[in-house]
C-alpha positions in Angstrom: 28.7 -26.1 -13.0 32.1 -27.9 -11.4 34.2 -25.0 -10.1 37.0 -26.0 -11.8 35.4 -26.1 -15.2 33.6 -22.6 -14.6 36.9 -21.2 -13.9 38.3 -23.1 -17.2 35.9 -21.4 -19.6 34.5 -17.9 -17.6 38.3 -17.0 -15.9 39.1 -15.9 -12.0 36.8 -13.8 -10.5 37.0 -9.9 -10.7 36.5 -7.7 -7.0 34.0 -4.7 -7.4 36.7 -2.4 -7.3 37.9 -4.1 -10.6 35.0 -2.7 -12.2 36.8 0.7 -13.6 39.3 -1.0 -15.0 36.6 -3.2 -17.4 35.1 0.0 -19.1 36.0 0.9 -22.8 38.1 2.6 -24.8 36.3 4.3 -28.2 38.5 1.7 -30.0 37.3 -1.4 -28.2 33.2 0.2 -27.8 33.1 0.6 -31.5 32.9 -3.0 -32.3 31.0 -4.0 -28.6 28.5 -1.7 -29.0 28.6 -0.9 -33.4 29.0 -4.0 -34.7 25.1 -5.0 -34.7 24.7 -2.1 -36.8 27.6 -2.2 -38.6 26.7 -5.8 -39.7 23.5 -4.5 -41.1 25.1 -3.6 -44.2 25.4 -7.7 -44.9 22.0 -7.6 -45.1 19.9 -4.9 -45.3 20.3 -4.1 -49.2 19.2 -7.9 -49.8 15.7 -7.4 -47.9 15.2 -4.1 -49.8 15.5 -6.3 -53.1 13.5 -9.2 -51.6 10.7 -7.6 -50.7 10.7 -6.7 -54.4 11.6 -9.8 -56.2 9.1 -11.9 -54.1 6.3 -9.5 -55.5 7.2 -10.4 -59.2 8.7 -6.6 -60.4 11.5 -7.5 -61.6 14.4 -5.7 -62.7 12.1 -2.2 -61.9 13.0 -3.6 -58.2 17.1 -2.1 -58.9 15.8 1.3 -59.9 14.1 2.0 -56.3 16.8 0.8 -54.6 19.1 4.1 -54.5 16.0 6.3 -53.9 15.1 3.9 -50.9 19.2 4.1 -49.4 19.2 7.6 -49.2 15.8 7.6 -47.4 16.8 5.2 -44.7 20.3 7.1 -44.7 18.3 10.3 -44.1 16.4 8.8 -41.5 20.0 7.3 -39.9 21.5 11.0 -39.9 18.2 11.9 -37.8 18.0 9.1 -35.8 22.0 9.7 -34.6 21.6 13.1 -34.0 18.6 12.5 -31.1 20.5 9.8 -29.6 23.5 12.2 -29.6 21.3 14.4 -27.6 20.2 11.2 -25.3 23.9 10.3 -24.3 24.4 13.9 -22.8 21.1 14.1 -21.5 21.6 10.6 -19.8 24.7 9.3 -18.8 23.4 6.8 -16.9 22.4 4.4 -19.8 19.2 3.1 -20.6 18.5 4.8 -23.7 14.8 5.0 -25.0 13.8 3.2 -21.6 15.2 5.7 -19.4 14.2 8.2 -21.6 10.9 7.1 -21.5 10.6 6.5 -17.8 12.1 9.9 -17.1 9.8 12.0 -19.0 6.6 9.9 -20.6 5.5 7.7 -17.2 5.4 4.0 -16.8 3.8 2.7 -19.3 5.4 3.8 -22.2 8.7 2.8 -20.3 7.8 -0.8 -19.9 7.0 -0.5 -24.3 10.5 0.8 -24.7 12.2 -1.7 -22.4 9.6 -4.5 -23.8 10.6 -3.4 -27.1 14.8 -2.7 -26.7 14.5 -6.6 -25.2 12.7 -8.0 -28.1 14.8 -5.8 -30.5 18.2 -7.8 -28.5 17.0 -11.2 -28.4 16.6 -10.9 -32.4 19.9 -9.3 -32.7 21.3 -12.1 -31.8 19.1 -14.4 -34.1 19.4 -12.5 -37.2 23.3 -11.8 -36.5 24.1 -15.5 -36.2 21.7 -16.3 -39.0 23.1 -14.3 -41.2 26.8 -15.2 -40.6 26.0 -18.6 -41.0 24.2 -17.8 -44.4 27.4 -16.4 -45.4 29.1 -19.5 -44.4 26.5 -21.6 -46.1 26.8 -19.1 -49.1 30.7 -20.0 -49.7 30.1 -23.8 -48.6 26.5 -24.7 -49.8 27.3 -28.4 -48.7 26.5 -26.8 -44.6 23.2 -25.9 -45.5 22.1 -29.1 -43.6 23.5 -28.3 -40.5 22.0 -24.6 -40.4 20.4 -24.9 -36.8 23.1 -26.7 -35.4 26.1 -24.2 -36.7 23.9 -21.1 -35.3 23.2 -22.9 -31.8 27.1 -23.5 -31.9 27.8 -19.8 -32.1 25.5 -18.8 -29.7 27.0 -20.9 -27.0 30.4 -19.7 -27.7 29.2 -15.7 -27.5 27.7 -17.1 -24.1 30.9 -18.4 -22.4 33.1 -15.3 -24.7 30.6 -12.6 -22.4 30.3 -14.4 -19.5 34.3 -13.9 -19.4 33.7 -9.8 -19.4 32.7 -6.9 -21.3 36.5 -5.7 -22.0 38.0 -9.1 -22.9 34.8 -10.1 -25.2 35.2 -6.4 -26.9 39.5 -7.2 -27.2 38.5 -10.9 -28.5 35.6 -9.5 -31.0 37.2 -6.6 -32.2 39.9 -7.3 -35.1 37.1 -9.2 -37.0 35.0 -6.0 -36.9 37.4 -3.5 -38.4 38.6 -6.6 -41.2 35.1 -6.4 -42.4 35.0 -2.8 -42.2 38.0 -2.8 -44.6 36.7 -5.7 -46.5 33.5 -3.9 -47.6 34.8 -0.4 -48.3 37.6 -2.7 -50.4 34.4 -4.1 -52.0 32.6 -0.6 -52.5 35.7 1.2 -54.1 36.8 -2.4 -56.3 33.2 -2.7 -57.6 32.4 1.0 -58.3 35.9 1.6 -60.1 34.7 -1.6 -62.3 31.1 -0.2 -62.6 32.3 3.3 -63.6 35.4 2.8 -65.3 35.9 -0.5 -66.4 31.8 -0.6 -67.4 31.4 -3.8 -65.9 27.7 -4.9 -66.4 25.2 -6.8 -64.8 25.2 -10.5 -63.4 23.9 -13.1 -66.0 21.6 -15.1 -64.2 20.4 -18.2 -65.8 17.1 -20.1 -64.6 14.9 -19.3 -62.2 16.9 -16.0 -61.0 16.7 -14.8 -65.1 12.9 -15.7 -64.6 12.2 -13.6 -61.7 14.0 -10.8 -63.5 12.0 -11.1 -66.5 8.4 -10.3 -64.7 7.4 -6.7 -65.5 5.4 -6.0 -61.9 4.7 -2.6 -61.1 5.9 -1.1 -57.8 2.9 0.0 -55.6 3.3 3.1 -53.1 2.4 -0.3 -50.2 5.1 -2.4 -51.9 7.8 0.7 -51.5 6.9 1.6 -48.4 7.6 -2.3 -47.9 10.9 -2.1 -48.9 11.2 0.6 -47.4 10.8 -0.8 -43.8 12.8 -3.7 -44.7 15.7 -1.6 -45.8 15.6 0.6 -42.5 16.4 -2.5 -40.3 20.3 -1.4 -41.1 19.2 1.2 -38.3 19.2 -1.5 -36.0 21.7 -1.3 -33.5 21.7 2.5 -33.4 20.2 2.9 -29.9 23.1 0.4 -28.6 25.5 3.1 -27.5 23.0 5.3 -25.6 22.5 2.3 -23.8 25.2 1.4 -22.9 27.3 4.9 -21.6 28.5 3.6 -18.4 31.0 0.7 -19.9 32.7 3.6 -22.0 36.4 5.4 -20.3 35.7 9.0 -18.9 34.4 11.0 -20.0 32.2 8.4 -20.9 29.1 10.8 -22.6 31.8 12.6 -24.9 33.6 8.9 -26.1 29.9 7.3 -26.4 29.2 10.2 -28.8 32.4 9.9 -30.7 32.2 6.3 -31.0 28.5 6.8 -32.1 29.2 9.3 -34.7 31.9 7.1 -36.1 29.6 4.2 -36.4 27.0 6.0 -38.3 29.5 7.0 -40.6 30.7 3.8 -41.4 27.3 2.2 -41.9 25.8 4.9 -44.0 28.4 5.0 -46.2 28.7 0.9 -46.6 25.2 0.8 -47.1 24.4 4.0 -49.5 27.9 2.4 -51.1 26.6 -1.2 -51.2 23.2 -0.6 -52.3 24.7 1.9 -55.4 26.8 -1.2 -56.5 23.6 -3.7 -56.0 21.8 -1.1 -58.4 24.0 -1.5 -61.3 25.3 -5.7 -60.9 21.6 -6.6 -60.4 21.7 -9.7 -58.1 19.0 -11.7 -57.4 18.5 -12.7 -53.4 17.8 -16.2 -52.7 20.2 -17.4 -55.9 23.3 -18.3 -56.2 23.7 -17.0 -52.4 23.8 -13.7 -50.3 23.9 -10.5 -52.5 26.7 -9.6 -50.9 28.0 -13.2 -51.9 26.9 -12.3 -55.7 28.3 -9.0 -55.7 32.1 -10.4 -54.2 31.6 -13.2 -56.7 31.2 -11.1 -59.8 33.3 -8.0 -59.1 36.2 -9.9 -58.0 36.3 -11.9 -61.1 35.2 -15.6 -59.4 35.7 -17.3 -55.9 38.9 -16.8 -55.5 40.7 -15.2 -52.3 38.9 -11.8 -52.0 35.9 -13.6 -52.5 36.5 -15.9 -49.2 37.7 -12.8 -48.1 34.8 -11.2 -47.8 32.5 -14.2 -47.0 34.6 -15.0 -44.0 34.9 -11.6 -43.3 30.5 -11.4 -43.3 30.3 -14.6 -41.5 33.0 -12.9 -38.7 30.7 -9.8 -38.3 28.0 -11.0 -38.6 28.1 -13.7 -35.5 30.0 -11.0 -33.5 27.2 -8.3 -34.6 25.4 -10.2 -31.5 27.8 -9.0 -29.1 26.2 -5.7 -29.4 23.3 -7.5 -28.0 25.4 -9.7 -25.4 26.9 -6.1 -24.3 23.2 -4.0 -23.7 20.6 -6.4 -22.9 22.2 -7.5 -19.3 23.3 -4.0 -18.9 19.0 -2.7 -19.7 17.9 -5.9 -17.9 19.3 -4.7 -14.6 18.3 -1.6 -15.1 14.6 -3.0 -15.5 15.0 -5.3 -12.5 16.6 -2.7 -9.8 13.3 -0.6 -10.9 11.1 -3.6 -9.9 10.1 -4.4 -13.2 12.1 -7.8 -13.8 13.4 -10.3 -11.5 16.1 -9.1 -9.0 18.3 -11.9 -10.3 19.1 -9.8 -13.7 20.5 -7.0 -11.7 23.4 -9.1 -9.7 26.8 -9.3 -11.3 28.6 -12.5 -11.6 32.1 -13.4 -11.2 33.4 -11.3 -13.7 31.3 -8.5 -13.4 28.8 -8.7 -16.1 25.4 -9.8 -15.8 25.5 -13.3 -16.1 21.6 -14.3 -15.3 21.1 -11.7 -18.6 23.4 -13.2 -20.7 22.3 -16.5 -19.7 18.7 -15.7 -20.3 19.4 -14.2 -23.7 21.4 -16.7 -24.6 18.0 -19.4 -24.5 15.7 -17.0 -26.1 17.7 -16.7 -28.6 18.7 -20.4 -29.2 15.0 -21.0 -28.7 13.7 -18.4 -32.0 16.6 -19.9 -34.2 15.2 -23.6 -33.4 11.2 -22.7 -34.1 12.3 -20.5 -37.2 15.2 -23.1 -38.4 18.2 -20.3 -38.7 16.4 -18.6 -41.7 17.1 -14.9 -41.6 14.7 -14.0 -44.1 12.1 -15.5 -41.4 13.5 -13.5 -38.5 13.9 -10.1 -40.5 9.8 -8.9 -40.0 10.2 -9.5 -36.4 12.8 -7.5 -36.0 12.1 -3.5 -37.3 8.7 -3.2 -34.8 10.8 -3.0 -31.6 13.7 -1.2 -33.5 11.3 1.9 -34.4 9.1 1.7 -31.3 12.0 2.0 -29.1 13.5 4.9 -31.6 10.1 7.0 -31.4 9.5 6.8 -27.6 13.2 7.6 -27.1 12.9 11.0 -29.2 9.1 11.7 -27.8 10.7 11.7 -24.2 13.5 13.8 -25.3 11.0 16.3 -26.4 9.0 16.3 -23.2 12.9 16.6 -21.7 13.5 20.0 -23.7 10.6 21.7 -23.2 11.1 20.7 -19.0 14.6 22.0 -18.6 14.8 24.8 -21.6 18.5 24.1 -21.8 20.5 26.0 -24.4 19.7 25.7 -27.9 16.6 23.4 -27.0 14.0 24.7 -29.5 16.8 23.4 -31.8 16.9 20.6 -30.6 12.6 20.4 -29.9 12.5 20.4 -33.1 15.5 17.6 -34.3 13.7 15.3 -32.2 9.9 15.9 -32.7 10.7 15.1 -36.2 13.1 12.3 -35.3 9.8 11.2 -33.7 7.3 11.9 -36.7 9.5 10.0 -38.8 10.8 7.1 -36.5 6.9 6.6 -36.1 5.7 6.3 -39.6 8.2 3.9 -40.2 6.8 1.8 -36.9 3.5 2.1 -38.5 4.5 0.9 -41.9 6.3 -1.8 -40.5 3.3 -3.0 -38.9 1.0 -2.3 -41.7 3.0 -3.8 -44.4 4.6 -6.7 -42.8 1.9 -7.7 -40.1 0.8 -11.0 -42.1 4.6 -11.9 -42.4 5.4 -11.8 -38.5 5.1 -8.5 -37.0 2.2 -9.1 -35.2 4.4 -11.2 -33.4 6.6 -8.8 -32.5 3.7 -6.6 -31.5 1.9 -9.2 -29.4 5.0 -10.1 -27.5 6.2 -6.5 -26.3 2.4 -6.2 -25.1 2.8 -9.5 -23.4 6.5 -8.0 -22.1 4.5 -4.9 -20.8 2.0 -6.7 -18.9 4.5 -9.2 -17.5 7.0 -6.4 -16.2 3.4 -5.0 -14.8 2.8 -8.0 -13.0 6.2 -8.4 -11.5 6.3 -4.7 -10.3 3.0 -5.9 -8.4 4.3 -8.8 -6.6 7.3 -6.8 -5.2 5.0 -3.9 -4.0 2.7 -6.2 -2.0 5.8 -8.1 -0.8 7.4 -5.0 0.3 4.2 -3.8 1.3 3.5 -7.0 3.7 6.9 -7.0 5.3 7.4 -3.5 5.7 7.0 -2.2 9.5 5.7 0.9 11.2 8.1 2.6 13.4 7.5 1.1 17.0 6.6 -2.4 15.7 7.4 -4.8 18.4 7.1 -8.8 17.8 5.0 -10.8 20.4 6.6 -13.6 22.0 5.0 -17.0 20.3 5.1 -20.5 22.4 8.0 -22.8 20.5 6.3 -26.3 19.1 9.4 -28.3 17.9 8.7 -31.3 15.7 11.1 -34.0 15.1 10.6 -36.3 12.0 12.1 -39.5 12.7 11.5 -42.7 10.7 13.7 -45.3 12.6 16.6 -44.6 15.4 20.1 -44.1 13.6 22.3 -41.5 14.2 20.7 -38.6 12.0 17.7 -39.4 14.0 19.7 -38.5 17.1 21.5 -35.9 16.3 18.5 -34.0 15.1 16.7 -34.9 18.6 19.6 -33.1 20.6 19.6 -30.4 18.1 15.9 -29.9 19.2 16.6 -30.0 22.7 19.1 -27.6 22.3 16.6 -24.9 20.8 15.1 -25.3 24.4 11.6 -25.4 23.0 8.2 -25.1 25.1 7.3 -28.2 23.7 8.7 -31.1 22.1 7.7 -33.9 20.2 9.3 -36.6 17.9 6.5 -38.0 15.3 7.2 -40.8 13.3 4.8 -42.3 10.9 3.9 -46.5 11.0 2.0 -48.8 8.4 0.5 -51.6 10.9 0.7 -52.2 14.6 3.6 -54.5 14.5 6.0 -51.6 12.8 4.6 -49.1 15.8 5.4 -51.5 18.1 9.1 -52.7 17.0 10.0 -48.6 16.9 8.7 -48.3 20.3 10.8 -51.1 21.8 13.8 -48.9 19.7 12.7 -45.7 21.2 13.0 -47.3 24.7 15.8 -49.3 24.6 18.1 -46.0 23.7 16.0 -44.6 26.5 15.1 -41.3 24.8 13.4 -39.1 27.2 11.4 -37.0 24.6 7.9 -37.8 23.8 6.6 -40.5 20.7 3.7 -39.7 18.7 3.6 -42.3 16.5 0.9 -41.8 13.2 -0.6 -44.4 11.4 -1.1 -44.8 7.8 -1.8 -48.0 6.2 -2.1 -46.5 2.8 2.2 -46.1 3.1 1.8 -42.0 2.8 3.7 -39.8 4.7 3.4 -36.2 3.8 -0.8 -36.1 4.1 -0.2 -37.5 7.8 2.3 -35.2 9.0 1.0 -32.0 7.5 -2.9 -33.0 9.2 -1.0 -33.7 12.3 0.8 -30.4 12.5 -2.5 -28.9 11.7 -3.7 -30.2 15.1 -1.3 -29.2 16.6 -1.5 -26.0 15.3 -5.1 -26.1 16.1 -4.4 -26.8 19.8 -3.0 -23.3 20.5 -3.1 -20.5 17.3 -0.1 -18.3 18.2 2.3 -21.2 18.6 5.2 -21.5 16.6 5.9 -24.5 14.8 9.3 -25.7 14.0 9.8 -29.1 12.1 13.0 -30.5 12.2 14.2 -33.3 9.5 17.0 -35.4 9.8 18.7 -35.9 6.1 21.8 -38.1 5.2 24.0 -35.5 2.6 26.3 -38.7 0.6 28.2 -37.5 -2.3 27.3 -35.7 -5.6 26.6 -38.7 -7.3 24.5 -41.1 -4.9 22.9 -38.1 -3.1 19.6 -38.2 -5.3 19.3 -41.5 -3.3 18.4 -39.8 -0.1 15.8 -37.7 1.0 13.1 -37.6 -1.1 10.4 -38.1 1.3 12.2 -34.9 2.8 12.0 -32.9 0.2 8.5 -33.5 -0.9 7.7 -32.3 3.0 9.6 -29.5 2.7 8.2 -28.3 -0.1 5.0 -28.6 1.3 5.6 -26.4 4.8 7.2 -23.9 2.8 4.0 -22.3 2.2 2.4 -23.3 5.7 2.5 -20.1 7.9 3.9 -19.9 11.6 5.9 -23.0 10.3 9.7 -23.2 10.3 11.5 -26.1 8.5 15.3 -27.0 9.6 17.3 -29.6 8.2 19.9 -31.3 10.5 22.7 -32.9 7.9 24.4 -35.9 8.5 27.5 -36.1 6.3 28.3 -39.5 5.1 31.4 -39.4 3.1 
């Protein structure tokens, strides 16, 4: 990217010593880290009732619904007060992976990370998917242009992080808090209609009255279903515990506040939500979100609240992904400085975030919305495996972490978390079970393909380290110096490169330059003379026109001639501008590439700017 243009859309860059100054206050960390699961509250009602309405109940599908809430709000209550436990315990972020690492081994680390990835990248899908369904839900005429509007999005939550934590959390927060206020607005409008102004139920005509009328039964496997689709508002929990170091000091005591103010909010927008949904009755999949159907009716048409609260749900929802844009970098480096990732995903960029993370989330995540066409209904099963994996080997490893250091009050707290565990994984296990046809498995199959990848990485560092690490006392032997000059005619690259050659006062050197036919070898020769160049010709023929095979079988003699030498091949290259330089060099760069992997072999370029 053109400097000027980088600095355009990313901002100046930020010293290291900047890097206090970019941490979080509780007000600004509430939407950065809360808003994915505060923006579960959109949807998470909606998937309870689809899992139902898809199976033909009915309206018996509205009278599970409470029952259902205050399970998953149950489970919430638990799952807040282990991760509570985690911020204090671990300061250092990470969540369920450090957890994990610290105090269950290697393996189930590399689940946890695998998992807390996955669980990231789809945060970002379903956020964007559901705020343009919102969108699409108030202006059905967009529904064309689906992918397109969630690539869109994603590309400007790229450039918005790439900026910096603090002025992505300063840009995303207002819309978080106005759809905080929107929805509680909603709750109290539409339960003081319900309650006291006995408003009934949505009049659905068509297919939605059809799919009402069925009289299914509700199996204990189709509530558990709905079940596991209704716990995906849990989503998002783990996000704070990740990400610890970004909050003010003291950061454990504000990432605990900040996390007990978000689990307020979304259990009582979702509890409050669903209650509403229980009494209106709408139908997903007609006549737009539930949420959409809800806002419509209880606010008397589409009128402002309405678009209110659409635009509001669209806001959120898109910005729910920051949560996402704020942890994964932050866990990615983590993964990477312990060997298990690439070491580019633990660098900072410019403006002190991890940009290769962002960067890399960013094309995952454009990739799922492209194969799965921005449908969020599609995304949804993929989503709750990594969720409750990550939650259950988070509260395992804090088990293992109480009964290791006995700190006050830790049977307590032993037994919060082994039945945080117990809990968190059942619900992994019926999400598998009851949604493994409709795309777990995926899920599944990638964090297994995660694990073995970070396994394989972790291996290629150890034997790097281990083949370049030296013993104490390790001397280097001297090695004769070969220097090989490429030259294809006599210009002044060609010359400069030979007295750069000289310079490096080699044992031996050599110019090599490659001929088609006899009369080519013997015009360069009369060349080679007539500037009187004192260092030795070796010309090579190849009437086939090839010229990497030659000089690679050359050096190979040479090579052959005396093992311990040390070859260097020097290559004279023209560097034009930007836009013509693509025609130069070509041949050079296919040689390159090829003695890059030859050993004893050292390849130097000698420039010759032509402006």
């Amino acid at each position: 990217m053109p400097t000027s243009l980088k600095r355009l859309l990313i901002g100046k860059p930020l010293a290291s010593a900047d890097e206090q100054h970019q941490r979080l206050s509780k007000k600004i960390a509430l939407p950065v880290f809360s808003s994915d699961a505060i923006s579960s509250t959109a949807y998470a009602t909606e998937e309870i009732l689809h899992v139902f309405i898809i199976a033909g109940v009915g309206a018996a599908a509205y009278a599970k619904l409470v029952p259902i809430s205050i399970m998953v709000v149950v489970l919430l209550a638990i799952v807040v007060v282990s991760y509570r436990q985690t911020i204090f315990a671990y300061p250092s972020g990470g969540g369920s992976y450090v957890v994990s690492r610290e105090n269950l081994g290697e393996v189930p680390a590399l689940v946890a990370g695998s998992s807390l990835l996955t669980d990231y990248i789809l945060t970002v899908c379903v956020s964007v998917a559901g705020g343009v369904a919102a969108i699409v839900a108030a202006f059905p005429s967009l529904v064309q242009y689906r992918v397109e509007l969630c690539v869109g999005f994603i590309a400007i939550m790229t450039i918005a992080n790439l900026r910096g934590l603090k002025e992505s959390g300063a840009l995303f927060a207002p819309p978080t808090y106005i759809y905080v206020l929107s929805l509680v607005a909603l709750i109290v409008v539409g339960l003081y209609r319900v309650f006291v102004q006995h408003l009934g139920p949505i009049q659905h005509t068509g297919l939605a009255a059809e799919e009402l009328g069925h009289l299914g039964g509700i199996s204990l496997l189709l509530f558990l279903k709905g079940f596991s689709s209704g716990a995906v508002a849990l989503s998002g929990v783990e996000a704070v515990s990740n990400g610890v170091p970004a909050f003010k000091k003291p950061e454990s005591k504000n990432a605990s506040i900040t996390l007990i103010w978000m689990a307020v909010i979304l259990g009582v927008c979702f509890f409050g939500i669903s209650i509403v949904a229980n009494r209106l009755q709408p139908v997903p999949g007609f006549g737009g979100t539930v949420l959409a159907q809800l806002a419509e009716h209880i606010y008397g048409g589409r009128n402002l609240p309405f678009f209110i609260t659409q635009f509001a749900t669209f806001a959120v929802l898109i910005l729910a992904a920051n949560t996402a844009y704020a942890d994964y970098p932050r866990l990615s480096s983590i993964i990477a400085k312990d060997g298990f990732l690439p070491r580019q995903f633990s660098n900072r960029g410019d403006r002190l975030v991890f940009s290769n993370g962002i960067l890399f989330l960013s094309l995952a995540a454009i990739a799922l919305v492209v194969v799965f066409k921005g449908k969020i209904e599609a995304l949804i099963p993929l989503y709750a495996v990594g969720v409750f994996t990550g939650f259950t080997l988070s509260q395992t490893g804090m088990c293992v972490h109480h009964v290791k250091i006995k700190e006050p009050g830790w049977k307590r707290n032993l037994a919060i978390n082994a039945f945080g565990a117990f809990t968190t994984g059942l619900v992994a296990l019926i999400v598998i079970v009851t949604k493994f046809m409709s795309g777990a498995w995926i899920s599944v199959v990638v964090i297994v393909a995660m694990s073995s990848t970070f396994k394989a990485i972790s291996r290629h560092y150890k034997r790097v380290k281990a083949a370049v690490t030296v013993e104490p006392g390790y001397k280097v032997q001297r090695q004769q110096h070969l220097v090989v000059v490429l030259v294809g005619s006599i210009n002044k690259g060609v010359l400069h490169a030979l007295q750069y050659a000289a310079s490096l006062a080699p044992d031996r050197l050599i110019a090599v330059s490659v001929v088609s036919d006899p009369e080519e070898e013997r015009h360069f020769r009369e060349q080679w003379d007539s500037f009187d160049i004192s260092i030795e010709l070796h010309t090579i023929s190849s009437p086939y026109r090839d010229l990497t095979g030659p000089i690679l079988a050359y050096i190979d003699e040479l090579d052959e001639q005396s093992a311990d030498e040390m070859i260097t091949v020097v290559i004279p290259e023209f560097v034009t501008k930007f836009t013509s330089q693509w025609l130069h060099n070509q041949s050079a760069l296919a040689i390159k590439a090829k003695l890059l992997y030859r050993p004893n072999t050292v390849v130097t370029s000698v420039p010759v700017i032509v402006d």
